[in-house]
C-alpha positions in Angstrom: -54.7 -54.0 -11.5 -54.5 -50.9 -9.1 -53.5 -47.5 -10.8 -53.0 -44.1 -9.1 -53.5 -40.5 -11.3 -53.6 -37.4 -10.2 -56.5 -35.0 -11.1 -55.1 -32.7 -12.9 -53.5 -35.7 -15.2 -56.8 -37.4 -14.7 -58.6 -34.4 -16.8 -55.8 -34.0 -19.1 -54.9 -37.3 -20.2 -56.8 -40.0 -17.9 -60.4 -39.9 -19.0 -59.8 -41.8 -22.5 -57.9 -44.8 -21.0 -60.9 -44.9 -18.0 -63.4 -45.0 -21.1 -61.6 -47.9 -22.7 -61.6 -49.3 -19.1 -65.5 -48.6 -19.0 -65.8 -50.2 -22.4 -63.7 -53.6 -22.1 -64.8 -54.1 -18.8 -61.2 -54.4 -17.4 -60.7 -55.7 -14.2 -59.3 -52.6 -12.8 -59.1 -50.5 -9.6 -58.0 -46.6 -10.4 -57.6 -44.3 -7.5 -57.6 -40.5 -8.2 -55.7 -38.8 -5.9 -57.6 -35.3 -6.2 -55.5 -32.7 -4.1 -58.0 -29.9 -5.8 -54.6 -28.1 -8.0 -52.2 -29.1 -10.3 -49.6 -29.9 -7.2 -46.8 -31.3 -9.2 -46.1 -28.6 -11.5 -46.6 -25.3 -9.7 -50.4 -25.2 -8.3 -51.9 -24.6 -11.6 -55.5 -24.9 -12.2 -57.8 -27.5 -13.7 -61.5 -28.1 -14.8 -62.0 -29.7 -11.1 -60.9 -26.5 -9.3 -62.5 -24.2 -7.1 -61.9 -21.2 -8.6 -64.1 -19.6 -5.7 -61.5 -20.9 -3.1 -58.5 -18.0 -5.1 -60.4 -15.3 -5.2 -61.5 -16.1 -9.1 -65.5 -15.5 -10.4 -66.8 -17.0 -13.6 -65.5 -20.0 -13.8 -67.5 -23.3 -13.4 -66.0 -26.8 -11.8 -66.3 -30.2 -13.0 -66.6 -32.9 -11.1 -64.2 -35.5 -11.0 -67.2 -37.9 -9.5 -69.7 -36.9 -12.2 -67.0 -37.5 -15.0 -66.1 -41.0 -13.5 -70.0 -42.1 -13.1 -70.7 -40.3 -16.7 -68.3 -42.8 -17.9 -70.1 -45.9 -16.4 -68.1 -46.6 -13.4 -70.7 -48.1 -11.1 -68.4 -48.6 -8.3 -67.1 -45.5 -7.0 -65.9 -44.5 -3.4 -65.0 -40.7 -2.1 -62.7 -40.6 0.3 -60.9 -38.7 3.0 -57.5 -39.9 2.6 -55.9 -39.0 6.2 -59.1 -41.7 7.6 -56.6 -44.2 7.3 -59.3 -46.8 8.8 -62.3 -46.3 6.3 -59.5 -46.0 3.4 -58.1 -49.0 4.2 -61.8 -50.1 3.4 -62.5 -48.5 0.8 -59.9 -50.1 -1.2 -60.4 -53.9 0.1 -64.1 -53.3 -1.2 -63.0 -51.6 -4.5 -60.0 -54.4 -5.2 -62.8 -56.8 -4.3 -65.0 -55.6 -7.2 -65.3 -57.8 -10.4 -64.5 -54.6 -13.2 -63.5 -51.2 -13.2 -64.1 -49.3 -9.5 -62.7 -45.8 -9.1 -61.8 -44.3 -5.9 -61.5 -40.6 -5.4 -59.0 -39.7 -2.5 -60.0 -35.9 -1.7 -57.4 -34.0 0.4 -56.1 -30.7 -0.5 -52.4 -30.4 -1.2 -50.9 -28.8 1.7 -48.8 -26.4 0.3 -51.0 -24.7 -1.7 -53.3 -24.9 1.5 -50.3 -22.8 3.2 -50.2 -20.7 0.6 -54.1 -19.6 0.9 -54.0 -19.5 5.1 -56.9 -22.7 4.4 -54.6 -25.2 6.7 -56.1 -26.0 9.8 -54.6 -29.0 11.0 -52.3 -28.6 14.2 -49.1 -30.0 14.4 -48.2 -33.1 16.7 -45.7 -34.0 18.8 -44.6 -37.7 20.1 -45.0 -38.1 24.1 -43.4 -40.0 26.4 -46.0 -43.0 25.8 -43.8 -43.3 22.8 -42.1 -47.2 23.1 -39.4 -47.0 20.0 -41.0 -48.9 17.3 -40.7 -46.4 14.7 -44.3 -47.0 12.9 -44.3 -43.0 12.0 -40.6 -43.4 10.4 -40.7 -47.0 8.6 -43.8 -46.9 7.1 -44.9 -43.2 6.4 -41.3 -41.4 6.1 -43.1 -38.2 6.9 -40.8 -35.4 6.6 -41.6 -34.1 10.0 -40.5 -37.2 11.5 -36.4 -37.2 12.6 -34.7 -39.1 15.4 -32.6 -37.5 18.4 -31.0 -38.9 21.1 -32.0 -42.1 19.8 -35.8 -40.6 20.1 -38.5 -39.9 17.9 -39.6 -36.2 17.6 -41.5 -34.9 15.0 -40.5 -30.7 13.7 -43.8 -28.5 14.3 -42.6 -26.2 11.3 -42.9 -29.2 9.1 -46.1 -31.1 10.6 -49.1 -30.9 8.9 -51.4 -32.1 11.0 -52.6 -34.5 9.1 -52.9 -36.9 11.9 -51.8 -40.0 9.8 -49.1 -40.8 12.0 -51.2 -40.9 15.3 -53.4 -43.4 14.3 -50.7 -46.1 12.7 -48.8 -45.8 16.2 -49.2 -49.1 18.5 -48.9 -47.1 21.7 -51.4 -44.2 20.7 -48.0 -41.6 21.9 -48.5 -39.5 19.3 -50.8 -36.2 20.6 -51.5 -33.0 18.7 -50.0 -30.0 20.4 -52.4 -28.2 22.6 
């Protein structure tokens, strides 16, 4: 079984059900998808935020890889999620795994990124390398990604720079912008 939770849930409601996990020694692969704010509901904080990071003193951080190994998770991976390569990897190895793995996907959310000036990913563009087969649009749908003339482009305004996109394309077309 493969199970994705964000961190925010993962501190509010996730840690029980990974105990039990722990404890019945479940077959079980849960990826935390730790974008370092409460993304889904309007970038509130949580235990496993840098407070530092908005301008806030006083607070301490928990760590979502302490809490995870605390529990008895043996097999944990930390990963940079746009490293599509060593992700790939680290989720072959953790599926592999007889009993309960945990992998913790660390990538800030990008909007709230915007919102503190952190981003520093440049956007990319597709060059003329660029053969058609539509990689970027079938299997990401990244919103930056739209078709004209019959030709991929990709909208600088809405690129993060994530660079996702340039390494799942066949003809290596797709550059960051200089």
């Amino acid at each position: 079984m493969i199970s994705f939770i964000g961190d925010s849930t993962f501190f509010h409601s996730g840690i029980p059900g990974l105990v039990n996990a722990v404890f019945n020694n479940h077959d079980i692969t849960l990826i935390i998808l730790d974008n370092h704010i409460t993304a889904m509901t309007g970038h509130q904080p949580h235990p496993g935020v840098d407070m530092k990071a908005m301008n806030y003193d006083g607070y301490g951080r928990v760590s979502i890889e302490a809490v995870v190994r605390g529990i008895g998770v043996t097999h944990v991976s930390v990963i940079k999620p746009y490293n599509v390569k060593k992700s790939i990897a680290a989720v072959e190895e953790a599926i592999a795994h007889k009993g309960v793995s945990v992998i913790i996907a660390q990538q800030g959310c990008v909007l709230f990124e915007r919102s503190l000036k952190k981003q520093s990913g440049k956007p990319f563009f597709v060059s003329d390398r660029c053969k058609n087969h539509r990689n970027c649009i079938n299997d990401l749908g990244c919103p930056a990604f739209f078709v004209d003339g019959g030709k991929v482009r990709i909208n600088p305004a809405l690129c993060s720079g994530c660079g996702v996109c340039a390494q799942i394309c066949p003809e290596h077309a797709i550059l960051p912008l200089k």
